[in-house]
C-alpha angles and dihedrals in degrees: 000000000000129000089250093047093055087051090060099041084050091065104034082055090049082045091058099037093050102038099093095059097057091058102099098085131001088238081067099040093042084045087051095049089055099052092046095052087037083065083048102049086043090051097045090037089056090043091053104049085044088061097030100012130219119005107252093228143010121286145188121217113196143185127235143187108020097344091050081054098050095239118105125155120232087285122045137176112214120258108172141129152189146242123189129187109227113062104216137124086249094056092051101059097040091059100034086052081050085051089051104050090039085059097045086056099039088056100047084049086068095273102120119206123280107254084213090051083235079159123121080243082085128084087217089066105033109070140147113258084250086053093043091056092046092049095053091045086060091044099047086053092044096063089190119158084244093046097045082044092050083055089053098058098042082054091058085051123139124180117231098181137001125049118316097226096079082054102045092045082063099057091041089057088055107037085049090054092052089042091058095033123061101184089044085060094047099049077050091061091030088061097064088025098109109090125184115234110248107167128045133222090265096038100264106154109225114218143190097287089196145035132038090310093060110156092016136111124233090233087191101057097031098046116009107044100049089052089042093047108038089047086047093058093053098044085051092047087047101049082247103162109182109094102203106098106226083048091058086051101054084053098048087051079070091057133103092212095045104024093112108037108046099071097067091043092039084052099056089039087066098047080048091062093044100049087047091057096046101037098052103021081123113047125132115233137350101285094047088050091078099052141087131197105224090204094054089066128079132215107289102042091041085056084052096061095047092055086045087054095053101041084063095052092053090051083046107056083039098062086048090055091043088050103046089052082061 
C-alpha cells in the first residue's frame, strides 16, 4: 500500500470508528462529515503541490446537493465543485487534476463517486469565475430540465475551503434573474414540481412494489426532496443566501410573504432529520441509505411519517400556488 493510500485508509478507518458517536443530531453528524472530507482535501491538496506545485491563483472548493446543505445521512456520495480566478488553460488543468485527486480520495475515504460526475473532476464543475458567470447565464436561457437542475445545486452550494465571495456572486446571478423574471421563477419550481404520492386518503403509506426495496419508501424522494426543493424556491425568490434548509426557514419566518406558514413545515422538517437518523442509521450501503421498511416501524413512528408526509405535500401544493401567482 502507498503512502497515499495509507492516508486514505487512515481516514476512512477514523470515519468508521467515530461515526457512532456523532449520531445524536444531524448538526453533529454533518459537522462530523466536514471534518472528515477537510483531512481529505488537506491530504490531496499536499499530494498535489508536491507533484505541480503551488496553485497559480486563488481558488474556492465548494460542496453541493446534501453536503452542501449541510445535511448528509450517515452515508453520503460526494457533490462538490470549483471556481478559480484566472481564466487560463493553465489554470484549468491544474484545478480540474486537484479535482481529480480530491475525488479519488474522497472516494477511497468511504465517499463514493457521484453517478451524475457532479465532482470538481469534471470540467463542467471547475471554472474560472469568468467561465462560471457565462455558464450560469446559458443555463439559466436554456430552461432544460439538466440546466435549471444544475441551478439548483449551485444554489445548495457551501464553500469548504477558499473565500466565500466567487460562490455567493453565483447565487446572486441566479436569485436576480428569478427576482426580474416571473416565468423564469416558475419553470425553476416546474422543474422539481412532480412529486410521487406517498400517503393515501386514509394514511396508507405507498412503497417501492418491486426490487430489492419491496415494501419500503424512498424516504429521499417522498419526503426529502419535496421539503429541500419547494423551500429552495422561496429562499431563492426571497435573496435568501444560507443552503442549509433550516437555515432558509428561519429566514423566510422573517418574511412578509412566508411569516405565517414555515413553523408548521419547519416543524415537520426537524422531526424529518431525526427519524432518518434513527430509521436508517444502519443501513448498509448508499442505496439502502434512502429507504425505510414500513413494517419495521410501530405505531407511533409509523403515525410520524405519515405527518411528516403530509406535511410535504402541503409545502408542496403551497409553493405551487406562491409561484404560479408570480
Amino acid at each position: 500500500m502507498t503512502t497515499r493510500e495509507q492516508t486514505y485508509a487512515g481516514i476512512r478507518q477514523e470515519k468508521d470508528d467515530m461515526m457512532d458517536q456523532h449520531l445524536h443530531s444531524t448538526q453533529r453528524l454533518n459537522a462530523f462529515h466536514d471534518d472528515i472530507m477537510k483531512q481529505v482535501f488537506d491530504a490531496a491538496f499536499k499530494q498535489h503541490e508536491a507533484e505541480f506545485g503551488p496553485p497559480p491563483c486563488p481558488f474556492t472548493l465548494f460542496l453541493l446537493g446534501s453536503a452542501g446543505r449541510f445535511e448528509q445521512g450517515t452515508i453520503s456520495d460526494q457533490d462538490h465543485g470549483m471556481v478559480f480566478e484566472e481564466d487560463t488553460e493553465e489554470a484549468a488543468d491544474y484545478f480540474l487534476n486537484l479535482g481529480k485527486t480530491f475525488s479519488d480520495g474522497l472516494n477511497e475515504a468511504g465517499y463514493p463517486y457521484c453517478e451524475g460526475k457532479v465532482m470538481s473532476s469534471n470540467p463542467v464543475w471547475c471554472r474560472s469565475a469568468s467561465a462560471w458567470k457565462e455558464q450560469i447565464a446559458s443555463w439559466m436561457e436554456a430552461e432544460t430540465l439538466d440546466t435549471i437542475r444544475s441551478l439548483h445545486m449551485i444554489c445548495d452550494a457551501r464553500v469548504i475551503h477558499g473565500e466565500k465571495l466567487p460562490v455567493t456572486a453565483l447565487k446572486k446571478q441566479i436569485s436576480s434573474v428569478l427576482k426580474q423574471d416571473p416565468h423564469k421563477l416558475k419553470r425553476f419550481f416546474e422543474n422539481i414540481q412532480f412529486m410521487k404520492k406517498s400517503v393515501g386518503l386514509f394514511g396508507q403509506i405507498f412503497t417501492e412494489q418491486n426490487g430489492p426495496h419491496s415494501g419500503s419508501l424512498n424516504l429521499k424522494q417522498s419526503a426529502f426532496l419535496p421539503y429541500v426543493n419547494a423551500i429552495r424556491v422561496l429562499a431563492i425568490k426571497e435573496g435568501i443566501e444560507p443552503s442549509s434548509t433550516l437555515m432558509r426557514m428561519k429566514a423566510l419566518k422573517h418574511t412578509a410573504a412566508h411569516s405565517g406558514r414555515i413553523d408548521e413545515y419547519e416543524e415537520a422538517f426537524r422531526t424529518l432529520l431525526d427519524f432518518r437518523l434513527r430509521a436508517l442509521k444502519n443501513a448498509p450501503d448508499y442505496d439502502s441509505s434512502h429507504y425505510v421498511n414500513i413494517d419495521s416501524l410501530g405505531p407511533v413512528r409509523k403515525k410520524e411519517l405519515r405527518h411528516i408526509l403530509k406535511t410535504a405535500e402541503s409545502l408542496h401544493h403551497y409553493v405551487q400556488r406562491f409561484t404560479a401567482k408570480g
